[in-house]
C-alpha positions as CSV (number, residue, x, y, z in Angstrom):
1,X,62.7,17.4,53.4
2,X,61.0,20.5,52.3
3,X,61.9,19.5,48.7
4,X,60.4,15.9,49.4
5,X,57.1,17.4,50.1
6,X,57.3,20.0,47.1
7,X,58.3,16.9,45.0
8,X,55.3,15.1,46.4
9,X,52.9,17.3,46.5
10,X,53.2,18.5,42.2
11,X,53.2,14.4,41.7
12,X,49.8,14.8,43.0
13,X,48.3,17.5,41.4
14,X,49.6,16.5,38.2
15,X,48.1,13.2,38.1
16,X,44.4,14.8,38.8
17,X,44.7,17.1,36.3
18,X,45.7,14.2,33.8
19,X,42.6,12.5,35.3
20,X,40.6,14.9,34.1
21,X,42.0,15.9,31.1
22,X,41.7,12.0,30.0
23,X,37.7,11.9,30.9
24,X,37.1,14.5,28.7
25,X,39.0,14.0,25.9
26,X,36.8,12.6,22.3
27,X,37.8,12.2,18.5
28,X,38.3,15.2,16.5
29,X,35.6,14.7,14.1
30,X,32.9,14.2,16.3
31,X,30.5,17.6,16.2
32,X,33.1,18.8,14.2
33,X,31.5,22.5,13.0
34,X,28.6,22.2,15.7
35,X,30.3,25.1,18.0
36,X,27.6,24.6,21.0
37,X,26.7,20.3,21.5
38,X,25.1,18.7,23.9
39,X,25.1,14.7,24.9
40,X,21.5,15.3,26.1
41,X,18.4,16.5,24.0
42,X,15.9,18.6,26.1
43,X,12.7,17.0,27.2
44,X,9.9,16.9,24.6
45,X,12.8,18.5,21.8
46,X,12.2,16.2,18.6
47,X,15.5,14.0,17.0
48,X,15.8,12.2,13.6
49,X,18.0,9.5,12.7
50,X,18.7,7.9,9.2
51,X,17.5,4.5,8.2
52,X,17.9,3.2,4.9
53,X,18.2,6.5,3.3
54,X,15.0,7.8,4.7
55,X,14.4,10.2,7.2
56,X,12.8,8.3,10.2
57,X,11.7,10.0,13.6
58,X,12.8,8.6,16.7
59,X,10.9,7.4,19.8
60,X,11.1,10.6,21.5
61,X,9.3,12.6,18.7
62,X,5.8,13.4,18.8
63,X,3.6,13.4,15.7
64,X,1.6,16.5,15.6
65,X,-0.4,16.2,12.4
66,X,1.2,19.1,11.0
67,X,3.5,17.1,8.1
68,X,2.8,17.2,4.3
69,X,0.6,14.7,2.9
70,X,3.0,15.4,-0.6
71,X,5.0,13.1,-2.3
72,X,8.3,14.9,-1.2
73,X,7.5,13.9,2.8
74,X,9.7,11.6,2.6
75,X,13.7,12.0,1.7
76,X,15.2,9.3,-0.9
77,X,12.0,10.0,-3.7
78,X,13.5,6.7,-5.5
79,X,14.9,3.1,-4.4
80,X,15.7,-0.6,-4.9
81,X,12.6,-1.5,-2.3
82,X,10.3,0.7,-3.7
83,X,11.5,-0.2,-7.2
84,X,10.2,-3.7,-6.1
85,X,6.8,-2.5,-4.7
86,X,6.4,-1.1,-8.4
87,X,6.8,-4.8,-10.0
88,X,4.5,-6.7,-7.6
89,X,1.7,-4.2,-8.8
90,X,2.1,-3.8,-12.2
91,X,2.2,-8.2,-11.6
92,X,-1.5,-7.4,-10.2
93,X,-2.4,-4.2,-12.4
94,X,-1.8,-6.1,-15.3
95,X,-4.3,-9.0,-15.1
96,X,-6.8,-6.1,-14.4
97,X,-6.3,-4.9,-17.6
98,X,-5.9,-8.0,-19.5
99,X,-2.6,-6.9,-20.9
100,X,0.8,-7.7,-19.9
101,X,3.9,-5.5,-19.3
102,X,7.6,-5.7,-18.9
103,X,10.0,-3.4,-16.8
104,X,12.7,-1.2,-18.8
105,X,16.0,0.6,-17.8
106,X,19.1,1.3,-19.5
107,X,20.9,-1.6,-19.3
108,X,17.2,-3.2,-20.9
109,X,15.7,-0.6,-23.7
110,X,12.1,-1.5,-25.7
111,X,11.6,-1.1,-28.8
112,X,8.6,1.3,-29.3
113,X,8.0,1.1,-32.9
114,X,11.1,1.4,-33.4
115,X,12.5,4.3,-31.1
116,X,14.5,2.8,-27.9
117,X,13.3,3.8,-24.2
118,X,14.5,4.7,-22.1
119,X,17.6,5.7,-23.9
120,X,15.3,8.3,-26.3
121,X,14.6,10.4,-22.9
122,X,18.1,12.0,-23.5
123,X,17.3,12.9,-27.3
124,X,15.3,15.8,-25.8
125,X,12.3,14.8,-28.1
126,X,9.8,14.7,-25.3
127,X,6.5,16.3,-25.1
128,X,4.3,16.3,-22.2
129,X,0.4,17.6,-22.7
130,X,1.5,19.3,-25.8
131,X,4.9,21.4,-23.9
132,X,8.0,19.9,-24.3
133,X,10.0,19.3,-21.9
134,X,13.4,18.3,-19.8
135,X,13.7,14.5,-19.0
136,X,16.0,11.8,-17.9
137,X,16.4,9.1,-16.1
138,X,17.1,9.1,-12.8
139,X,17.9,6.2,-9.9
140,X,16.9,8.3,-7.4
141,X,13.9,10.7,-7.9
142,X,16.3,13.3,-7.8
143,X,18.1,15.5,-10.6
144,X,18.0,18.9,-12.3
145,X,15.2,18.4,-15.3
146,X,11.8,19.0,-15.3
147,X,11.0,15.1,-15.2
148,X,12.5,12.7,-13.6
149,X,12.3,9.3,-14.9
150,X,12.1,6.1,-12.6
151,X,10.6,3.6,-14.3
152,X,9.3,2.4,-17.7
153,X,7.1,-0.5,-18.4
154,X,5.9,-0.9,-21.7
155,X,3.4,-4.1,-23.3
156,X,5.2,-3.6,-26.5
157,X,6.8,-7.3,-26.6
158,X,3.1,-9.7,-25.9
159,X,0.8,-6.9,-28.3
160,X,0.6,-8.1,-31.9
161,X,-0.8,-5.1,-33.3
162,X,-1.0,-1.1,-32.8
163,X,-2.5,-1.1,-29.3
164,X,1.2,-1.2,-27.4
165,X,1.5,1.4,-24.4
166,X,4.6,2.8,-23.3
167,X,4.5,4.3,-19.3
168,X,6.8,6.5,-17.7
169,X,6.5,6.9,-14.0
170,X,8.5,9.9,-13.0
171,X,8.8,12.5,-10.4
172,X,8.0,16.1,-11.2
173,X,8.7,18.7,-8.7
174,X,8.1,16.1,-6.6
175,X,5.3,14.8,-7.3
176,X,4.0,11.2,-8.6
177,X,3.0,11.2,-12.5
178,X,2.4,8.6,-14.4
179,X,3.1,9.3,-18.2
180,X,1.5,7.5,-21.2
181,X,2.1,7.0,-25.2
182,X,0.5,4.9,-27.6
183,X,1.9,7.2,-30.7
184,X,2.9,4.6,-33.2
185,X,4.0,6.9,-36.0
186,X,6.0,9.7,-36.8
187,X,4.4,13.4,-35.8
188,X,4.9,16.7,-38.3
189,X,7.9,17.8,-34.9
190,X,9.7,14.7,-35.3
191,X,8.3,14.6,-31.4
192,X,6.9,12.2,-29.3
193,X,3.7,13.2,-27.2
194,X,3.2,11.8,-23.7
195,X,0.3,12.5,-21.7
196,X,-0.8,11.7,-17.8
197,X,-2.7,8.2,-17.5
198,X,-6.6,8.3,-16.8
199,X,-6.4,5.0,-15.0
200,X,-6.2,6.3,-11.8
201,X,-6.0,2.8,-10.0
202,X,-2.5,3.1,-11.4
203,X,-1.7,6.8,-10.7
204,X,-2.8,6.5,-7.0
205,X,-0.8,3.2,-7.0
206,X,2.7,5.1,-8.0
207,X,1.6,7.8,-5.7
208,X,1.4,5.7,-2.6
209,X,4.1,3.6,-3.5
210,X,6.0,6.9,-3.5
211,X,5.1,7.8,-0.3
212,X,6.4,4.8,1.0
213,X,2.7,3.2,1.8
214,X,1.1,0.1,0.0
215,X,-0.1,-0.3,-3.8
216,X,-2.9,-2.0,-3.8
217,X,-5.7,-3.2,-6.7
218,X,-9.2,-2.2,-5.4
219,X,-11.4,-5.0,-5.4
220,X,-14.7,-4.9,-8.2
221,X,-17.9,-4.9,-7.3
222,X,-19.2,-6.9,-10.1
223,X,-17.6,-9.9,-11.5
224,X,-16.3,-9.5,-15.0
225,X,-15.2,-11.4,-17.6
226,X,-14.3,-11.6,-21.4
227,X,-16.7,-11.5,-23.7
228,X,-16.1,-14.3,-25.3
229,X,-19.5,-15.9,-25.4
230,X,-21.6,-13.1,-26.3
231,X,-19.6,-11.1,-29.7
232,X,-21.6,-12.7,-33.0
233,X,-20.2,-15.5,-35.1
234,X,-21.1,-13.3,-37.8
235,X,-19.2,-10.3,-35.9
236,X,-15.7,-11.8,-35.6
237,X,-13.4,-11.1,-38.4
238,X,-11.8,-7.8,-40.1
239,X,-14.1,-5.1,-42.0
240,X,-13.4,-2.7,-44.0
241,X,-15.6,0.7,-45.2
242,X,-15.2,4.2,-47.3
243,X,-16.5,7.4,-44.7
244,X,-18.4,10.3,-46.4
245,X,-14.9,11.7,-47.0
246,X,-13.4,9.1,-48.5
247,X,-10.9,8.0,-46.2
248,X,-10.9,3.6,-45.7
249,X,-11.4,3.1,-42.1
250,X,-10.7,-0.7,-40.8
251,X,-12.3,-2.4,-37.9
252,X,-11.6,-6.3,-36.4
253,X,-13.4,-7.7,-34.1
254,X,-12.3,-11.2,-32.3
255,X,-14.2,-12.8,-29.3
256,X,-12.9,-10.7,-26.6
257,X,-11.7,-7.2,-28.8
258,X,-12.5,-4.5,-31.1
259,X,-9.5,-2.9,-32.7
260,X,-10.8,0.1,-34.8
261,X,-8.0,2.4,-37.1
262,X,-5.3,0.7,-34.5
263,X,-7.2,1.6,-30.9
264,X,-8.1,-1.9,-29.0
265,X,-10.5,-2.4,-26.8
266,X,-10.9,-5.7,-24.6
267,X,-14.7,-6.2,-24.3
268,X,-15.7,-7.7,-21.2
269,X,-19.5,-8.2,-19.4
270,X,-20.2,-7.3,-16.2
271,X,-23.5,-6.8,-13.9
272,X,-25.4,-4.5,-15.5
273,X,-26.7,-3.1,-12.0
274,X,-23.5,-2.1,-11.1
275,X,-22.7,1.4,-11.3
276,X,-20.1,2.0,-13.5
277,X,-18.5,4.7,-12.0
278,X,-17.6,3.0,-9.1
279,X,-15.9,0.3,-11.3
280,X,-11.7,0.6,-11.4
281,X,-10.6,2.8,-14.2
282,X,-10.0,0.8,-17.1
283,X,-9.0,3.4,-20.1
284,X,-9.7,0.4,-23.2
285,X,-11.8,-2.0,-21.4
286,X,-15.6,-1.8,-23.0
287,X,-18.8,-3.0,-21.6
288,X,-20.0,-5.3,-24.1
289,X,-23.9,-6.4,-24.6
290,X,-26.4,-7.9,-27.4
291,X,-29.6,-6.4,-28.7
292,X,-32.0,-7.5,-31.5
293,X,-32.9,-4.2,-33.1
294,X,-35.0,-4.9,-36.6
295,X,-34.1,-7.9,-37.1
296,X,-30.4,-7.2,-36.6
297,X,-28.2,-8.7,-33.5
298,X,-26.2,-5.8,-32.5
299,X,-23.0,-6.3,-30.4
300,X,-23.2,-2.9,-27.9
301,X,-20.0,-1.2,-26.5
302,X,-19.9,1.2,-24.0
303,X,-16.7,2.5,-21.7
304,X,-16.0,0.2,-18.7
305,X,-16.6,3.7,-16.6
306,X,-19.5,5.4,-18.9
307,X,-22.4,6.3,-16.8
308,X,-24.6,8.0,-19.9
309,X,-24.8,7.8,-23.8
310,X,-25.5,5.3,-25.9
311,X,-22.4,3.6,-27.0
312,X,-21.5,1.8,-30.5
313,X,-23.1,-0.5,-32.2
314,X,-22.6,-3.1,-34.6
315,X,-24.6,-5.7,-36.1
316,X,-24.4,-7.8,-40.1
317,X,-27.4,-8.3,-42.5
318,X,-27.2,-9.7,-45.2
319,X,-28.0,-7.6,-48.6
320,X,-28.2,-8.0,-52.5
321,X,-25.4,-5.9,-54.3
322,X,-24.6,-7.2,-58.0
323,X,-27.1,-9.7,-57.9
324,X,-25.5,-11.7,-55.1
325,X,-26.0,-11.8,-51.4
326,X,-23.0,-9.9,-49.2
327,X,-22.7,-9.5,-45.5
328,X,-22.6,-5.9,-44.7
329,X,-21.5,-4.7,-41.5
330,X,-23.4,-1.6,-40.0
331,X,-22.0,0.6,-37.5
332,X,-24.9,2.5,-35.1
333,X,-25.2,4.8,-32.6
334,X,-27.8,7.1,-31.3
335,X,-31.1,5.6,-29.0
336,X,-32.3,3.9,-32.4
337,X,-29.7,2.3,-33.5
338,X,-29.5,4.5,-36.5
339,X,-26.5,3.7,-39.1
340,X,-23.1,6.0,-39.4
341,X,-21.5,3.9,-41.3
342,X,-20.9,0.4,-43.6
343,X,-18.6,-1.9,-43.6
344,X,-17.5,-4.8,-46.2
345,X,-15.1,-8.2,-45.9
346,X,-13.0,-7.0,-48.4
347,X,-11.6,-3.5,-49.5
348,X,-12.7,-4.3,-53.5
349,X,-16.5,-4.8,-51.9
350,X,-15.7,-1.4,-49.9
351,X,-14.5,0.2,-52.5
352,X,-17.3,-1.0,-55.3
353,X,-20.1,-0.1,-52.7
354,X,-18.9,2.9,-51.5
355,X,-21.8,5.7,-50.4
356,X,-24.2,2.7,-50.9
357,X,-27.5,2.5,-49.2
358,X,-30.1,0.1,-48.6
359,X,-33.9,0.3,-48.2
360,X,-33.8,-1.9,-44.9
361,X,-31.4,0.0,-43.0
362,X,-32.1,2.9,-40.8
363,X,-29.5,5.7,-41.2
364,X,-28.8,9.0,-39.2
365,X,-30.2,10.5,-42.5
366,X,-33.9,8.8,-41.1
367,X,-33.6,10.3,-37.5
368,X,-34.2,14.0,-39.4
């Protein structure tokens, strides 16, 4: 009987003690390393979970104003969604600047006068604001070189002649940069020179797309448009001129552009009670106007965003060289219009007439 009981009695306290063993028990690998856990946070103490690779805080977080405002605030510097958010403004970037541009990656090069991006990144011929550098590209945001390449859009495929630009938006040290090249030739270090974009509608654009906030296009306060019906009949085709030193310097102008030595600019007209410094950047926009000066129509240019100076100038007159009537081109600056330079419709004319002047035409030479 007394066995019975003992018999009874360990059946008992075995099967609590399995009971509890069995409430307590969890997989091995959960807190695995952590050597004091807890189910429950303390009251007001601040959690973080992971959501689509970014650091997120939860509910029972407080924000206290004291995070960075950099770049790096957020974990995952790089990604398909924000890679997207790139290409819907560059879509709307690109009509600002009357250009149009095309996305690059490895498994899609362009062909920048003839070097390949972004596959050149890894030839180590980079230079950035005259220091070369360390660059690749990168999926993420995130590697061990100086730069860190995320994206490449280039207008080198719709550009017809030697106004392409090549961008590199890239991460350095964290940080949102937007590179820029428009080098068309070879340079004396076999090198090719990038610099950081003025147009800071597009830097501040990368930046916030970055951050994980919205890119957007401010809106303008005037209403511009191409120049189209204001650049001279006479204006509108390619000229060609000798300078003091000899060297043959080429400019064409079209209805809506002025290339000069291979930099365009798109002329457009705006308001001209607008201030122009509170205009979006625009790095080869120029404000384009007319003037009779003399006699003389000029076409004026100024930078979209110049708020003093003068500007270029450029009107035709007619002269008498070898007994028959030419068009000559001048170019002007300076409050009076005063001439720098001539230009001819043909480089025989330029050549013939070079250092030519004419009694009707008022030259820096004047001013003095």
């Amino acid at each position: 009987m007394k066995q019975s009981k003992f018999l009874i009695l360990s059946l008992l306290v075995g099967s609590l003690l399995l009971s509890a063993c069995s409430s307590n028990s969890q997989p091995a690998f959960v807190n695995k390393g952590n050597k004091n856990t807890s189910t429950q946070k303390k009251i007001g103490e601040s959690s973080t979970k992971k959501k689509h690779g970014n650091t997120v805080a939860s509910s029972s977080s407080k924000n206290t104003g004291s995070s960075s405002n950099s770049d790096t605030a957020k974990s995952g510097y790089w990604n398909s969604s924000k890679a997207v958010a790139l290409s819907k403004f560059m879509d709307q970037w690109q009509e600002t600047m009357n250009q149009q541009y095309e996305s690059y990656t490895p498994a899609k090069n362009v062909n920048f006068y003839g070097v390949n991006y972004p596959d050149e990144l890894a030839k180590k011929t980079t230079v950035v604001d005259s220091q070369q550098v360390s660059i690749e590209w990168s999926n993420t945001g995130k590697g061990n070189k100086e730069y860190e390449v995320v994206a490449v859009y280039s207008d080198a495929e719709h550009v017809q002649d030697m106004g392409e630009h090549l961008y590199l938006f890239v991460l350095h040290n964290g940080q949102s940069k937007v590179l820029v090249t428009q080098q068309n030739q070879g340079m004396p270090d076999n090198l090719i020179h990038f610099k950081q974009t003025e147009n800071t509608v597009l830097s501040t654009g990368f930046a916030n797309i970055i951050k994980g906030q919205s890119a957007t296009i401010p809106s303008s306060n005037s209403q511009s448009q191409k120049a189209t019906s204001i650049v001279p009949t006479a204006l509108r085709r390619t000229w060609y001129g000798y300078d003091d030193e000899g060297n043959l310097n080429t400019i064409t102008i079209t209805d809506d552009t002025l290339i000069a030595n291979g930099s365009k600019t798109y002329l457009h007209t705006r308001d001209t009670n607008v201030d122009p410094a509170q205009e979006p950047q625009h790095d080869d926009w120029g404000s384009a106007s007319t003037t009779n000066v003399r006699g003389i129509n000029f076409l004026n240019i100024r930078g979209w965003n110049q708020t003093a100076g003068d500007g270029d100038s450029y009107g035709v007159k007619q002269e008498n060289a070898d007994r028959q009537n030419i068009d000559v081109m001048i170019e002007a600056g300076g409050a009076d219009f005063w001439c720098s330079q001539t230009y001819y419709t043909s480089t025989d004319l330029a050549k013939k007439l070079q250092g030519q002047k004419y009694d009707d035409i008022t030259y820096y030479d004047d001013a003095n």
